[in-house]
N, C-alpha and C positions, 0 to 999 in steps of 0.2 A: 504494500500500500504506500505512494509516493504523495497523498493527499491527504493536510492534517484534518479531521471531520470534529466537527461542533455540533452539538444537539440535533439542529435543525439539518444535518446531512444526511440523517437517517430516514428512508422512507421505508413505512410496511411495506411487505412485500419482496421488498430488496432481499438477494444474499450476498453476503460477502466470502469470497475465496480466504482463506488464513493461511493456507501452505501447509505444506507435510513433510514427513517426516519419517524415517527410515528405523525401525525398532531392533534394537540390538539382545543376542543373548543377555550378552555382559552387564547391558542396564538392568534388565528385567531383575536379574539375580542381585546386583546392586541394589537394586530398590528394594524388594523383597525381602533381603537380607538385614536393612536400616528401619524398614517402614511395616511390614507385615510379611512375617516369615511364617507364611504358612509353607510347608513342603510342597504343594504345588506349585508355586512362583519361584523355589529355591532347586526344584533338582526336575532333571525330565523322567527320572522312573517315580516319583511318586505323579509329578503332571499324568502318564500314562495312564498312571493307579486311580486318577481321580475324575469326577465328573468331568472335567474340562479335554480331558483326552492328550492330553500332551501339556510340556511347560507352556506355563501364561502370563502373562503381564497382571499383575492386579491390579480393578478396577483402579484404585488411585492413583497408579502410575499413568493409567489411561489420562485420569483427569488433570494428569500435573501435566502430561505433555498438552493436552488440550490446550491447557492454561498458559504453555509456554508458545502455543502456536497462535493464541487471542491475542495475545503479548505482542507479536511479532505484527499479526497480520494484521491488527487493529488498535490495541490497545495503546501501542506507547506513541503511535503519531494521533492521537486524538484528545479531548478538552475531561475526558475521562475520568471521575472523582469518588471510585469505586463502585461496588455493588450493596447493595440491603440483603443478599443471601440468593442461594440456588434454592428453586422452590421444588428442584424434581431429578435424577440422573437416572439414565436407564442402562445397563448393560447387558448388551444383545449377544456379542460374539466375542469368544474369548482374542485377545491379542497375543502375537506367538513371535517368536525374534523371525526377522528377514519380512514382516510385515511393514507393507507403507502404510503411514495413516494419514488421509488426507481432511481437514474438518471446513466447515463454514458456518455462517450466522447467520439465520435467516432474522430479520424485523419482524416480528409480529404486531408489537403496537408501540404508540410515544407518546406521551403527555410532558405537558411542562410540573412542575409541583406547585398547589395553590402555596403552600407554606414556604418554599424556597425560589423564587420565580427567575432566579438567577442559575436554575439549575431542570433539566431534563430528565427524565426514565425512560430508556430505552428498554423493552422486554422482547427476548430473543430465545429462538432454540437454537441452540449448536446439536450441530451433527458432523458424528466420526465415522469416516468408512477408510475400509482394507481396500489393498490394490486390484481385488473382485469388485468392490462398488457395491459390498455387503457393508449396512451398518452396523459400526461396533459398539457405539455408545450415540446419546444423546442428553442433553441437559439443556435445560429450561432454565432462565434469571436474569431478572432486570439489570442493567448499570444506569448509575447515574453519570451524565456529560454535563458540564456547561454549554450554557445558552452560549453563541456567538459572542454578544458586546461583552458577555462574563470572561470569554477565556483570553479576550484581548489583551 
């Protein structure tokens, strides 16, 4: 994204591309190993063992790279002033090393806030899909942006 966006850049409807991203053994097992060791995320013969059918990324890891891809594709060139929280995450298909994960934003709606009128809510779904164009996650949750004359 080469274009910094302000409240008012956002239309429903719109998606925006975030960029993707190439999943490694190495991280998976990193992550899992720091954040949630379950033996599935930590070794491929329990993955095998286990409902997900082979090593996985855990959800979280899914949603930090999300987070890192928002980051990129939208978040840091924009008037952007956090979130109020995710209201929903879905995960559909396990993540597996040598997976691309590509995500986007779609708009669903904007208001300005009666209480802070120097400030916007933007509410969105992100969607994760594999290098099939199978989705792997989704999550739902507003950000707030500055209005335009605000982020000036």
């Amino acid at each position: 994204m080469s274009t910094f966006r302000s409240f008012e850049d956002f239309e429903p409807g719109e998606i925006i591309a975030l960029g993707s991203k190439t999943v490694t053994r190495e991280e998976i097992i990193a992550f899992a190993a720091e954040f949630d060791p379950q033996p599935f995320h930590l070794d491929e013969a329990a993955g095998e063992a286990s409902l997900l059918g082979g090593l996985a990324a855990s959800g979280w890891h899914t949603i930090s790279m999300l987070m890192r891809l928002m980051c990129d594709g939208l978040l840091l060139n924009s008037s952007g002033k956090g979130s109020p929280g995710v209201e929903e995450v879905r995960w559909m298909r396990p993540v597996r090393p040598g997976d691309v994960l590509a995500a986007s934003a779609e708009v669903i709606s904007s208001r300005v806030l009666n209480s802070r009128p120097e400030l916007g809510m933007v509410d969105f779904l992100f969607t994760v899909v594999d290098q099939t164009g199978a989705t792997v996650m989704t999550q739902r949750n507003k950000i707030l942006f500055a209005r335009r004359e605000a982020a000036q």
